[in-house]
C-alpha positions in Angstrom: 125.8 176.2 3.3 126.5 172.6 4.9 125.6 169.5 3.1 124.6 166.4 4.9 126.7 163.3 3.9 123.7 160.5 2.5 123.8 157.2 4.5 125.9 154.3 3.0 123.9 151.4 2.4 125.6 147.7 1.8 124.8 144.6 0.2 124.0 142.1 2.5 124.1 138.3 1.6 124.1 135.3 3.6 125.8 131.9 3.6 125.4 128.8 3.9 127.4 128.3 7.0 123.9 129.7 8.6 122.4 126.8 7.9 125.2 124.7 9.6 126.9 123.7 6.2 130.5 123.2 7.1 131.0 120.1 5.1 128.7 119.0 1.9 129.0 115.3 2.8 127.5 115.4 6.2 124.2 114.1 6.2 122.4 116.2 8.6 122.9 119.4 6.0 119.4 120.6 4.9 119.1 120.2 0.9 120.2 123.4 -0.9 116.9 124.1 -2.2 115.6 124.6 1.5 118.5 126.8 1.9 118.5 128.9 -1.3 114.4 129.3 -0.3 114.7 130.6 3.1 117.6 132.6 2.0 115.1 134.6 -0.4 112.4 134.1 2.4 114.7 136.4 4.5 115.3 139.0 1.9 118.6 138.4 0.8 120.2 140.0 -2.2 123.2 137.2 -2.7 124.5 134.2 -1.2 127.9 132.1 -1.1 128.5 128.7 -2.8 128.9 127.2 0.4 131.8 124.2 1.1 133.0 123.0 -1.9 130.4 120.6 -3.6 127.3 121.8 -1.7 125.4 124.0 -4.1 125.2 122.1 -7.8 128.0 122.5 -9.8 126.5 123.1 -13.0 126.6 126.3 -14.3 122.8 125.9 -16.1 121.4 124.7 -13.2 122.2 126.7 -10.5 122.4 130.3 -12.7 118.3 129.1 -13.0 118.0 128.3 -9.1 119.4 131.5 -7.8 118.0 133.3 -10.5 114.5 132.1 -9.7 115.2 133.4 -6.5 116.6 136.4 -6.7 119.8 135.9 -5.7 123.6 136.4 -6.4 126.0 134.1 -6.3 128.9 136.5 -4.3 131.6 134.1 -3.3 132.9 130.5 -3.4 135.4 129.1 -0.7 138.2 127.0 -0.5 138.2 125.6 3.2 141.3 123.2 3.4 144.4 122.3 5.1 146.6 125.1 3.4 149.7 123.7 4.9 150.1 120.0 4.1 151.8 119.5 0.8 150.5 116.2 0.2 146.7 117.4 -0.2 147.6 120.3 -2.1 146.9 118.9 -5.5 143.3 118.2 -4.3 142.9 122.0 -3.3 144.5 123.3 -6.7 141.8 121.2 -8.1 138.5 122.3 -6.0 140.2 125.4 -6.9 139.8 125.0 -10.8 136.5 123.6 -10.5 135.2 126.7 -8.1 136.4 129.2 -10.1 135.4 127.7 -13.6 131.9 127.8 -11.7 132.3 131.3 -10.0 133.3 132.4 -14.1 130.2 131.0 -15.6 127.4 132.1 -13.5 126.3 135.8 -14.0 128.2 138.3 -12.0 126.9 139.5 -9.2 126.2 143.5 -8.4 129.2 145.6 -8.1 129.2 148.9 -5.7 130.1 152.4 -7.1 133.2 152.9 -5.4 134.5 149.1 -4.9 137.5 148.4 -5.5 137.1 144.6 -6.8 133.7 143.2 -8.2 132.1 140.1 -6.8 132.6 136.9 -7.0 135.3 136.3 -4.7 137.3 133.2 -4.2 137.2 133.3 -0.3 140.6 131.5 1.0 140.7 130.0 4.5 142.8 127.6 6.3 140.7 124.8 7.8 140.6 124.6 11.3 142.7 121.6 12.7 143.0 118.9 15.4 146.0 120.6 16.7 144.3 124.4 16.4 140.2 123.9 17.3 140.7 123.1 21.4 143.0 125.8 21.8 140.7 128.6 19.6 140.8 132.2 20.9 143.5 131.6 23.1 146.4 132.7 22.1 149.1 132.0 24.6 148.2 128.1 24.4 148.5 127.7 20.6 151.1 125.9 19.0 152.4 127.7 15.9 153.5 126.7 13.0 157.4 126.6 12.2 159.6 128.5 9.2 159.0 125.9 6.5 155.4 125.2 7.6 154.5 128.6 7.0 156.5 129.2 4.2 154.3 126.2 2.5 151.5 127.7 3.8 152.5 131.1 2.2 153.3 129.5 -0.9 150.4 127.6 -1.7 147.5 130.8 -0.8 149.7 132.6 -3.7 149.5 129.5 -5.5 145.6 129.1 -5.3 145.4 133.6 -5.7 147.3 133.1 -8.9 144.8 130.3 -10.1 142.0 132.3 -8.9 143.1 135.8 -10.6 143.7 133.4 -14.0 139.8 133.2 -14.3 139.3 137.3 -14.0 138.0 136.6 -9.2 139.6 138.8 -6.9 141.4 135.9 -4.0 140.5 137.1 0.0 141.9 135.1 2.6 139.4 134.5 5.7 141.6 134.3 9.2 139.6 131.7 10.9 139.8 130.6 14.5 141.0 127.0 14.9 143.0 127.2 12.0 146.7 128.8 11.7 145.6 131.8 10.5 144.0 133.2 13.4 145.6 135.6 16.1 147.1 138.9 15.2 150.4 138.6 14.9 149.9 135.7 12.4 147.5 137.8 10.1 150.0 140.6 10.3 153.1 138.1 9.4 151.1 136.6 6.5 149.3 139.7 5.4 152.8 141.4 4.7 154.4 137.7 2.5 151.1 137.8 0.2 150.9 140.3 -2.2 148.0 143.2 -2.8 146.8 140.4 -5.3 145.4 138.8 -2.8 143.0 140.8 -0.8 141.3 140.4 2.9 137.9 139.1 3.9 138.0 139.8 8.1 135.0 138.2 9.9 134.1 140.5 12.5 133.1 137.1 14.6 136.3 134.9 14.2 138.4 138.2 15.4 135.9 138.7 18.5 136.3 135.0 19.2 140.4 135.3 18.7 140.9 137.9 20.9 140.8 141.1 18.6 138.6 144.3 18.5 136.4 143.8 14.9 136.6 147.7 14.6 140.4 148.2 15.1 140.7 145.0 12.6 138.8 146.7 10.1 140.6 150.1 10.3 144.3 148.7 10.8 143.6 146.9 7.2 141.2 149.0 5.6 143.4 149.1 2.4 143.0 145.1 1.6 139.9 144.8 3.0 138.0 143.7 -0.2 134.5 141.4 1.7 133.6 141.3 5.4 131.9 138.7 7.1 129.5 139.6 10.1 128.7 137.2 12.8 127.9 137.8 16.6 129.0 135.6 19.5 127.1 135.3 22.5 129.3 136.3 25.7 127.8 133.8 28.3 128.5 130.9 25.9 131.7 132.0 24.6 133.5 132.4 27.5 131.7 128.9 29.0 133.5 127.0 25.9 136.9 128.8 25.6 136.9 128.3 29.6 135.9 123.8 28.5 138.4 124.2 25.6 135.8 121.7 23.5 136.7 123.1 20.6 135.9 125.7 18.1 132.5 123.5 15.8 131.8 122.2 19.4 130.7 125.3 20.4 129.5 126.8 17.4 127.0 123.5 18.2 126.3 125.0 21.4 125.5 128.4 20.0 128.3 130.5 20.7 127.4 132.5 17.5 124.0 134.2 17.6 122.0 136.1 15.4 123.3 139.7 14.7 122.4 142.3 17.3 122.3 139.7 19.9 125.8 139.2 21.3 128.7 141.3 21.8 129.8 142.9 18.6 129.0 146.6 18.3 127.6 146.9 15.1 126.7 150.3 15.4 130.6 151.2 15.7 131.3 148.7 13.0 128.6 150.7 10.6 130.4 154.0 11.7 134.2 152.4 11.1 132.7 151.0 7.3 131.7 154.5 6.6 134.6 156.3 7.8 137.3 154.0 5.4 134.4 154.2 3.0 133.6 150.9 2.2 131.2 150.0 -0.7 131.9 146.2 -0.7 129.5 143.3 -0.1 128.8 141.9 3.6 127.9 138.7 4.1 126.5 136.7 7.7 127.1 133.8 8.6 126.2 131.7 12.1 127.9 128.5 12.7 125.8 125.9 14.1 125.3 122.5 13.8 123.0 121.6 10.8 120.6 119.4 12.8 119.6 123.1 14.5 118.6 124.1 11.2 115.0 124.4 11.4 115.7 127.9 13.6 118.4 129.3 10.8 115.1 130.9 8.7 114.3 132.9 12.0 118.2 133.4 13.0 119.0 135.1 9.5 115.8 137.1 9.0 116.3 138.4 12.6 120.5 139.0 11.7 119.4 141.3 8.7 116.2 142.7 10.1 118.7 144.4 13.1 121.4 145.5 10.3 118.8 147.3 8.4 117.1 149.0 11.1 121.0 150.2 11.7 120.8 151.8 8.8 123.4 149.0 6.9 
């Protein structure tokens, strides 16, 4: 007698990013009660913090807002130049402050199986002057040198060791434009950090950088603690790496789309989750510039619509 394997199902959050929140102090960002009410409008389990300062900082406060909305609070971010050691004290501090947050808000649903528990303290190196023109193409960008990326290296262990101090699991985000991006770089710093620090690969950024999303996920299946899903339109994608504008100059022109209607295969990505067994959160996200807004309520209802008709 055969017995048929039962369909995985995920947890599916959104972000902010959606809603064009890159930066809390631009003032073209929708308020965060219009984002945290069209992210329950679309039928989201769980949300991220967002850039650092967006979403209130009070513990009281927002454990009331999201609660009266259903939602989870699964991850908050540190977006910053991870190289520089001159602004370093400024991200040890956001750091704190996130995490004292992330600590006092209730914790958010944990999958049988999982290997580390939401929230996570999502670690990404900020995409740069130097890096953003020359995104997704890597024979054109300039790398960074022995004790740039040992500085680099130091200060994500530095920021994972503040983070596992307050009982959150640390992921680093590769993220194109910054210098964590291509392959060989995720590779090179994925061996210096230790499993303490885990990986949160965004199926979008390694489209956009040149990679296969499903040979990503396998090759570091082991670390792979949060996924991000976005989808990139083609026509536009290959129309702004060909203009070199930029990486958030195209993200204004919509290279990333709603979910099921670009280039990823999702279907194979749903067949590669199952296959390493993953039981962890996913969360989508679709750059754009915030003054596009008014269409993010249709993008993200559409993005998880599509993953639950796949079976997600």
């Amino acid at each position: 007698m055969t017995t048929t394997q039962k369909p995985r199902s995920f947890n599916i959050a959104v972000a902010p990013g959606a809603w064009g929140i890159e930066d809390a102090s631009n003032p073209f960002n929708p308020s965060w009660e219009k984002v945290l009410d069209e992210a329950e409008q679309a039928g989201y389990k769980g949300i991220e913090l967002g850039p650092y300062g967006y979403l209130p900082q009070d513990v009281d406060l927002l454990s009331r807002e999201t609660a009266s909305r259903n939602l989870q609070i699964i991850a908050g971010t540190i977006y910053d130049n991870l190289v520089s050691e001159v602004d370093f004290l400024s991200v040890v501090k956001k750091t704190h402050k996130t995490c004292q947050l992330l600590s006092g808000l209730p914790k958010a649903e944990g999958l049988v199986g999982q290997s580390f528990n939401p929230p996570y303290l999502v670690i990404i190196d900020e995409v740069n002057k130097e890096r953003s023109s020359v995104a997704g193409l890597f024979n054109e960008a300039k790398r960074l040198g022995p004790i740039e990326k040992a500085q680099l290296i130091k200060h994500i262990k530095e920021i994972a060791e503040i983070s596992k101090s307050y009982g959150i699991r640390a992921v680093l985000h590769p993220h194109a434009g910054g210098y964590i991006e291509f392959e060989d770089e995720i590779e090179e710093i994925a061996l210096a950090i230790p499993e303490e620090i885990g990986l949160c690969l965004d199926t979008g950024h390694l489209y956009y950088s040149g990679m296969d999303p499903i040979k990503m996920l396998l090759k570091y299946s082991d670390r792979l603690d949060y996924i991000h899903f976005k989808d990139i339109d083609l026509p536009i994608y290959k129309n702004v790496i060909e203009r070199r504008i930029g990486f958030f100059e195209g993200c204004s022109e919509g290279v990333m789309c709603p979910i099921g209607k670009g280039v990823v295969d999702y279907s194979g990505v749903k067949k590669l989750l199952e296959s390493i067994n993953y039981t962890g959160w996913i969360t989508i996200e679709q750059e754009r510039d915030p003054r596009d807004c008014n269409n993010s309520l249709k993008d993200v209802s559409e993005s998880l619509q599509y993953l639950k008709k796949k079976g997600y």
